[in-house]
C-alpha positions in Angstrom: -16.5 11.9 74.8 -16.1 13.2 78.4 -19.2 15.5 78.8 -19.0 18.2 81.0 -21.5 19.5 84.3 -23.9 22.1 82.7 -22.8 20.6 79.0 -25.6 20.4 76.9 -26.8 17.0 74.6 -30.1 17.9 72.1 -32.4 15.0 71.4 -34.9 13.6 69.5 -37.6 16.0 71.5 -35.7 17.7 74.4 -32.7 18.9 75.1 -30.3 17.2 77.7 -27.9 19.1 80.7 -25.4 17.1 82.5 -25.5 17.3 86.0 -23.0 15.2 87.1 -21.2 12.0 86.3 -22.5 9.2 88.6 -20.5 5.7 87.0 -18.2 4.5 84.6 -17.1 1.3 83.2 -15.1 -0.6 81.2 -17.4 0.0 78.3 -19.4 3.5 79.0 -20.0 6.5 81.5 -23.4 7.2 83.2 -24.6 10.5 84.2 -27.1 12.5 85.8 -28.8 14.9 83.7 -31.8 17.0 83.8 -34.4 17.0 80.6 -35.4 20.6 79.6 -38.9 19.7 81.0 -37.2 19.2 84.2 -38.0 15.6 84.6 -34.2 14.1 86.1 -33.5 11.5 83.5 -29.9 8.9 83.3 -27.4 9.4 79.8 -24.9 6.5 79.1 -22.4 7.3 76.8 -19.4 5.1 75.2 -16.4 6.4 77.0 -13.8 7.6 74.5 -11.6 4.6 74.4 -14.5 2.6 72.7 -16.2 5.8 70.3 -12.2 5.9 69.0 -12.1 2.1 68.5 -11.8 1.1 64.9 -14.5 -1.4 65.1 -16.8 1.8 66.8 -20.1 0.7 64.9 -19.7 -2.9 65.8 -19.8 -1.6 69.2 -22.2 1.0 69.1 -24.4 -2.0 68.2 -23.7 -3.9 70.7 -24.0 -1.3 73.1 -27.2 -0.3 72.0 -28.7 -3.9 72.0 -27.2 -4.2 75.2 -29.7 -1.5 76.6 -32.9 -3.2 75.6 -33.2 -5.6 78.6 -36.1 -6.2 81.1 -33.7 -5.2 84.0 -32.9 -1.8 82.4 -34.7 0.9 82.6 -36.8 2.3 79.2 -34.7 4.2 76.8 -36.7 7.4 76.1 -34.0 9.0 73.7 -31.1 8.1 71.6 -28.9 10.1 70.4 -26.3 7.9 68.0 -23.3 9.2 66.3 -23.5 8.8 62.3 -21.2 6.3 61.2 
């Protein structure tokens, strides 16, 4: 999914407002977004030709594993769609 300036994403503990888009891939979109504490914080989504893929958990997976790296910054939130 596409998301929106202004759209809002709720968390585990805060809610999330896209500011902008600021990259996309082959694999995912990043954006800008500000955390309702007002600390500026990154959201990287699948872009919709992989969350309608019929192998979409396989990839969520993947995706997800692909964010825990020591050259990536600390994921503070995730918000995963039920399978």
């Amino acid at each position: 999914m596409v998301f929106a300036a202004g759209w809002l994403i709720d968390g585990t503990n805060y809610q999330y407002k896209i500011v902008k888009a600021i990259g996309k891939g082959g694999f995912g979109i990043t954006y800008l977004a500000k955390r309702n504490d007002g600390l500026d914080v990154v959201v990287k989504t699948l872009n919709d030709t992989m969350q309608n893929h019929r192998d979409f958990n396989d990839l969520q997976a993947k995706f997800m594993k692909g964010c825990k790296h020591r050259h990536i910054v600390k994921i503070l939130d995730a918000i995963v769609r039920p399978c």
